[in-house]
VODO-196559 format. One record per residue (C-alpha): residue number from 1; residue in three letters; x, y, z. Coordinates in nm, 4 decimals, decimal comma. Example, Ala and Ser with C-alpha at 12.3 -4.5 7.8 and 13.67 -1.06 7.14 Angstrom:
2
+------+------+----------+----------+----------+
: resi : resn :       xx :       yy :       zz :
+------+------+----------+----------+----------+
:    1 :  ala :   1,2300 :  -0,4500 :   0,7800 :
:    2 :  ser :   1,3670 :  -0,1060 :   0,7140 :
+------+------+----------+----------+----------+
This chain:
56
+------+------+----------+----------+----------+
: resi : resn :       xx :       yy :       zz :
+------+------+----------+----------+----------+
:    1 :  unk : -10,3876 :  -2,7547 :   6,1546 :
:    2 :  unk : -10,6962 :  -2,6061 :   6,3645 :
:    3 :  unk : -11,0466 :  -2,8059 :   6,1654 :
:    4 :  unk : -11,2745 :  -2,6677 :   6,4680 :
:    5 :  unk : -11,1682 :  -2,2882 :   6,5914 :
:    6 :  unk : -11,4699 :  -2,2939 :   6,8536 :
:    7 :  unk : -11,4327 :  -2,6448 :   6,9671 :
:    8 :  unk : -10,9774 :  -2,6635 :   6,9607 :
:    9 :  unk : -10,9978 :  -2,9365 :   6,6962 :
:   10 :  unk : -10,7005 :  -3,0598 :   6,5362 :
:   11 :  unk : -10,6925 :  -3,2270 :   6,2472 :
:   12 :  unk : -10,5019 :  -3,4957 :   6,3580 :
:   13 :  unk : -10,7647 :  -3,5812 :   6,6451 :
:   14 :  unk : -11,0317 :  -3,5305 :   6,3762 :
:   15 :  unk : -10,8478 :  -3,8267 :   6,1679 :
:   16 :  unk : -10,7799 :  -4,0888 :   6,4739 :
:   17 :  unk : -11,1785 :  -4,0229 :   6,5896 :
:   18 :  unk : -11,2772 :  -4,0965 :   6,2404 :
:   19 :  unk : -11,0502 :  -4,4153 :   6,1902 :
:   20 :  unk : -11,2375 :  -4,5357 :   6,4638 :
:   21 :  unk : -11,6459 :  -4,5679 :   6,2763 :
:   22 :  unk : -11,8390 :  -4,2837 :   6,2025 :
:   23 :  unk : -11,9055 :  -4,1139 :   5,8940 :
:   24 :  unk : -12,0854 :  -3,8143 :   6,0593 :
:   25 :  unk : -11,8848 :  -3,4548 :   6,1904 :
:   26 :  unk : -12,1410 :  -3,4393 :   6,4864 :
:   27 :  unk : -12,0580 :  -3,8394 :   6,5675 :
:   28 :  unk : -11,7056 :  -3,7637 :   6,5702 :
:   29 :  unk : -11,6928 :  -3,4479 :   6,7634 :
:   30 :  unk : -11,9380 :  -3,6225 :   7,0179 :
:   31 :  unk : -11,7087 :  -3,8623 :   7,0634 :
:   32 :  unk : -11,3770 :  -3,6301 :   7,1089 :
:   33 :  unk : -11,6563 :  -3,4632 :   7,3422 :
:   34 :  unk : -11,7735 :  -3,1663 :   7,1780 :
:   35 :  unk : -12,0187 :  -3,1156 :   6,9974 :
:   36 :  unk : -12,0480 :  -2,7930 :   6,6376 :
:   37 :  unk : -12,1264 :  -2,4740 :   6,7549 :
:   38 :  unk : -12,1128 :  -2,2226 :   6,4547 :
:   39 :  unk : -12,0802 :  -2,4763 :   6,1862 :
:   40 :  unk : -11,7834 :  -2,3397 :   5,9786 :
:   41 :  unk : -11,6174 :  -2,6381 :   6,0334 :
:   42 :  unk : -11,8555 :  -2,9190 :   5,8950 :
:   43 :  unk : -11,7356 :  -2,9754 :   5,5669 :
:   44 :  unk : -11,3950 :  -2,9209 :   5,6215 :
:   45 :  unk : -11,4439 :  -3,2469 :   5,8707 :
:   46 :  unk : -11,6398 :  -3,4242 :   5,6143 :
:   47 :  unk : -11,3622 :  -3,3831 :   5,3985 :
:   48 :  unk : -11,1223 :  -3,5039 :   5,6231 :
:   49 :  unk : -11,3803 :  -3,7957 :   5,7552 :
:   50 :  unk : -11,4114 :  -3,9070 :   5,3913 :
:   51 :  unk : -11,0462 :  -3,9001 :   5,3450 :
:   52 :  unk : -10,9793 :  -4,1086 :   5,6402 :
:   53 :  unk : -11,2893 :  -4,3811 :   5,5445 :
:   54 :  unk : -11,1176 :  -4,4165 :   5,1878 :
:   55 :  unk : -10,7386 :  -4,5209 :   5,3007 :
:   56 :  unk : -10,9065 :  -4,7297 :   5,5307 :
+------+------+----------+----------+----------+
C-alpha cells in the first residue's frame, strides 16, 4: 500500500525505517530520503510508526 503519494512511500519501507529508531514521520522519511510535501500522509505514518514501536 502507497502511505506517501507525493514522496512513492510504501508502507512496507515506512515499517523497516521505523524499526530502525525514530518516532517522528519527518525522521523517517529523512532517512528513506525524502522529506513531507503536502502533509496528507502524516498521520497515516504515525499510525504505522506507532504500530511498528509497539511490536517492537
Amino acid at each position: 500500500m502507497v502511505v506517501c503519494v507525493c514522496n512513492a512511500i510504501r508502507e512496507k519501507e515506512l515499517r523497516d525505517a521505523a524499526r530502525d529508531g525514530s518516532g517522528k514521520p519527518s525522521d523517517i522519511y529523512a532517512k528513506l530520503g525524502r522529506k513531507p510535501k503536502c502533509g496528507q500522509c502524516l498521520s497515516f505514518a504515525q499510525t504505522i510508526i506507532n504500530s511498528e514501536a509497539a511490536t517492537a
